[in-house]
N, C-alpha and C positions, 0 to 999 in steps of 0.2 A: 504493500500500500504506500503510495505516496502521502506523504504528510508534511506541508508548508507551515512554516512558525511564522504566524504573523506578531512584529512589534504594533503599540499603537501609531507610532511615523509611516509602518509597513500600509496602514488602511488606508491613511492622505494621500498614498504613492499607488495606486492599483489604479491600472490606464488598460483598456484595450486600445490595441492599435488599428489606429485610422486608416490604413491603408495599408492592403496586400506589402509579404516584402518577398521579393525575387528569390534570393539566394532559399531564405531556409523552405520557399515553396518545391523550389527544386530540390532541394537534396531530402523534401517528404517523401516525392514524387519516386526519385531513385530508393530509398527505402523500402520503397512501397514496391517497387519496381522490381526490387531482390526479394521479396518479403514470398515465404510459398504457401501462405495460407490462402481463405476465400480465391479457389481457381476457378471453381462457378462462374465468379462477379467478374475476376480481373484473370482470367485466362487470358482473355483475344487481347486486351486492354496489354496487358506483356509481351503476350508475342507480338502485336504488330511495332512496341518500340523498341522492344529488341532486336530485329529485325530490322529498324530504320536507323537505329541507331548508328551514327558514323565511327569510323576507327580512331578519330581524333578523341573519342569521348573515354576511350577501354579504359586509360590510365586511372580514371574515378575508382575501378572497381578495387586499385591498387591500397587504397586510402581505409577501406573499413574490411581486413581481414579479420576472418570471423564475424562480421558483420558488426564490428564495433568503430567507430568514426572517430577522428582525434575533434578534440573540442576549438581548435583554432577556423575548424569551421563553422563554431556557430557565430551566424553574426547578424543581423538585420541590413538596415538602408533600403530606404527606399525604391531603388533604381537599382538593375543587377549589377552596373558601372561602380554603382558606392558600394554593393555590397561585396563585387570583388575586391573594389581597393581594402577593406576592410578585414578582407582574407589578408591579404600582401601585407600589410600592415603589421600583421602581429607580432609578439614581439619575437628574436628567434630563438629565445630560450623556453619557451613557450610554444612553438613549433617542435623546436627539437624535444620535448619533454613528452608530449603528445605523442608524435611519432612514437616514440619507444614504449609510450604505452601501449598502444595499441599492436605492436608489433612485438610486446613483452613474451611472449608465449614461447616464441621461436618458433611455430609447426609450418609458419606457411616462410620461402625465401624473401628477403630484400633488393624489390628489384633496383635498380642500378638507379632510375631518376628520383626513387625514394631516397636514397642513399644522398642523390645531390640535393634532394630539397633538406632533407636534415643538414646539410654542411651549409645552407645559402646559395646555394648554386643559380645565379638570375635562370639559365636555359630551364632549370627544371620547374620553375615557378608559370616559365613559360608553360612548361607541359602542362600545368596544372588550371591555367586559366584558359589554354585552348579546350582542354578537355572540359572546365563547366561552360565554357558558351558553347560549344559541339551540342553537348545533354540538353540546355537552354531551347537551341532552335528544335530540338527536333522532341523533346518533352513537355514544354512549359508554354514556347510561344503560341504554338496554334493553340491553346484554349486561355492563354492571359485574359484577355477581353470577359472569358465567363469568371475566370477567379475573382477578376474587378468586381464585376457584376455580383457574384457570390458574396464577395465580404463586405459591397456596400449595404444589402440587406442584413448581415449578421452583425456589422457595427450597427448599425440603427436599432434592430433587434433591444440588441445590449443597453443600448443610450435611451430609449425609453424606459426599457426597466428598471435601472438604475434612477430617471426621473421620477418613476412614479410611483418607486416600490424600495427604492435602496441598493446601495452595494452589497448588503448582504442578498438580496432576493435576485441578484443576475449574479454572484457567485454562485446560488441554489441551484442556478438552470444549466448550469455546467455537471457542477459536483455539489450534492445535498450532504456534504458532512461537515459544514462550517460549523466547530464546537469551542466557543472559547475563540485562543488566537490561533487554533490549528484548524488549517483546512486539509480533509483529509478527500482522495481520490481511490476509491477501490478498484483494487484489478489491474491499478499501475503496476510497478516494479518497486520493489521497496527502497525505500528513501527519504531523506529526511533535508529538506530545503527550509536555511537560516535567510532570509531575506537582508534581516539584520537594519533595516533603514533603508535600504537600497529600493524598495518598491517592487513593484510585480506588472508586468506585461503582457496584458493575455492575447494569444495572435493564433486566430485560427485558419488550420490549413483545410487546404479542399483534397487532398489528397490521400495523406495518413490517415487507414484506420485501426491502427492499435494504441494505445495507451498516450499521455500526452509526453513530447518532447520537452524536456529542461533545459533551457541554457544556464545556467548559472556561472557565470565570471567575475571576480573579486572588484575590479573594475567597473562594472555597470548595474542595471533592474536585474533581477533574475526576469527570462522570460519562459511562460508556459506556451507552446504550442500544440494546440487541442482538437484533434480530430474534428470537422464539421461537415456541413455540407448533406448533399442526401444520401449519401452510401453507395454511391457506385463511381467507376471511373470516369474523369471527366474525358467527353467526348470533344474534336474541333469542332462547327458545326459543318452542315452538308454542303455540297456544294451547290451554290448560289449564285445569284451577280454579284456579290461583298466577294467571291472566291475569284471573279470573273476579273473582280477589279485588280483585287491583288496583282494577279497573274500579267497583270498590265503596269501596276504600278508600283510594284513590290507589297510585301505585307504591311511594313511599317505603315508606308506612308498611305497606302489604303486604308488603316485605321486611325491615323491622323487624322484623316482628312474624315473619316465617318463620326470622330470626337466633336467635330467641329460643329455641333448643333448649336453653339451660340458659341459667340468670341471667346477665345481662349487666352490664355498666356502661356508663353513657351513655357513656364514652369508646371501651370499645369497641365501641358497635354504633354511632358517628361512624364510625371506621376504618373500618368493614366498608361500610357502606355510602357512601363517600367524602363525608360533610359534616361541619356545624361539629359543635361539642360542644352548640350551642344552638337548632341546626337537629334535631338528634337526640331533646332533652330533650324540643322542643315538637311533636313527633311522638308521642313514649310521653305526653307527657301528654294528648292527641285519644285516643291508645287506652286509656288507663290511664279518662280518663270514660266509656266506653265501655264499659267492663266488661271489655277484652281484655287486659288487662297491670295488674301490681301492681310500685310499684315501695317498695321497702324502700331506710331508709337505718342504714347503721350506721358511727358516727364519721363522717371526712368521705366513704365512698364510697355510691357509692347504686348500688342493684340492679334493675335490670328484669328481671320473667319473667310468662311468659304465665299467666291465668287459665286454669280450665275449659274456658272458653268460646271462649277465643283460642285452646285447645291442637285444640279440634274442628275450626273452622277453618285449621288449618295442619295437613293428617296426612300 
């Protein structure tokens, strides 16, 4: 059983998060992706990504032998961009510390870019970022648009309950064993999370369905990530004109441009569609010569919204 000690600093500090994060959606997904239970549900849901799966991505499987993950992947940000640098980031005793735990056993070998990423080796950092954007496009991106769509109803969810019932009564609708300052989660894996002041982050994924993921790092919130969603895998949808469009104007920017129900900011239509703020700009500016978007700037923000033209193309 999981069992969280809340202080009273711990209950001012308890935020669900407002928006999807990239990084720990994907690495539910790859979890879930190794995971061999429910083949019912997520048979076809596995074999058709493993099977699409590119060769750039193998090296992720290198990372959780025995199916156990080093903890300098868990990390948030908004945007998969901050949540890789956030990987890179860490610190490298901290990497290296990780590594060796998870590779403590000795049963499975060390392969060779494992080796450089424990010593700092830039090339094998490389390996490791090409292989999460590999898993990214061909796991995460075709169904982001539904995760958006899924967590802006699950945060709403939440934010009404807590309006009109309490933080105790949307911790209930998760797990009903808030007793005291411990919340306890049955059917977890046993454990015992100090928050300690640091606050609590509740971030539900559409993907995992076993027990909630802990990040806990001495540095930041402990965060829970909590199984949601309706119980089966998410699907992209069928194909469409939205597919048609793509296929014409890439994925990105045919969802840019479908964001564009009313003016945006390049920051927000980054968020929405999980990349940088610079990833985003030089997207609207390909559609903006193109005749499909006009972007206005006034004082420091700037506006994206669609043309005519663009608006015929997204109805």
């Amino acid at each position: 059983m999981l069992r969280i000690h809340f202080t009273a600093e711990d209950f001012t500090r308890v935020r669900f998060a407002p928006r999807p994060s990239p990084v720990p959606e994907l690495h539910a997904a790859l979890l879930m992706l190794g995971a061999p239970h429910e083949e019912l549900l997520f048979g076809r849901w596995r074999g058709r990504l493993l099977r699409a799966l590119p060769a750039a991505a193998e090296p992720l499987a290198d990372l959780v032998p025995g199916g156990v993950a080093p903890y300098f992947l868990d990390v948030l940000g908004e945007t998969r961009e901050e949540g890789l640098e956030l990987i890179r980031s860490a610190r490298p005793e901290f990497v290296r510390s990780e590594l060796e735990r998870v590779y403590a056993a000795g049963r499975t070998p060390v392969p060779p870019w494992i080796r450089g990423l424990h010593a700092g080796n830039p090339e094998a950092w490389r390996v490791l970022e090409r292989a999460q954007r590999a898993a990214y496009e061909t796991v995460l991106a075709p169904v982001w648009p539904l995760v958006q769509d899924l967590h802006r109803a699950e945060f709403t969810r939440h934010a009404l309950t807590v309006a009109e019932r309490g933080l105790e009564a949307a911790l209930a609708t998760l797990s009903p064993g808030l007793r005291g300052g411990t919340w306890e989660w049955p059917g977890a894996a046993p454990r015992d999370v100090h928050p300690a002041g640091r606050g609590l982050v509740l971030l539900p994924t559409f993907h995992w369905r076993g027990g909630p993921l802990v990040q806990d790092l001495p540095d930041g919130p402990v965060v829970l990530a909590y199984p949601a969603g309706g119980g089966l895998p998410l699907a992209p949808p069928a194909a469409s004109g939205e597919d048609a469009l793509a296929g014409v104007l890439g994925r990105t920017r045919a969802e840019l441009l479908r964001a564009l129900t009313s003016p945006r900011t390049t920051t927000e239509l980054a968020r929405r569609l999980g990349v940088s703020n610079a990833t985003a700009s030089a997207h609207a500016g390909a559609l903006r010569a193109a005749g499909l978007l006009t972007t206005t700037r006034t004082g420091r923000s700037v506006h994206h919204a669609t043309t005519p033209l663009g608006t015929l193309l997204t109805p």
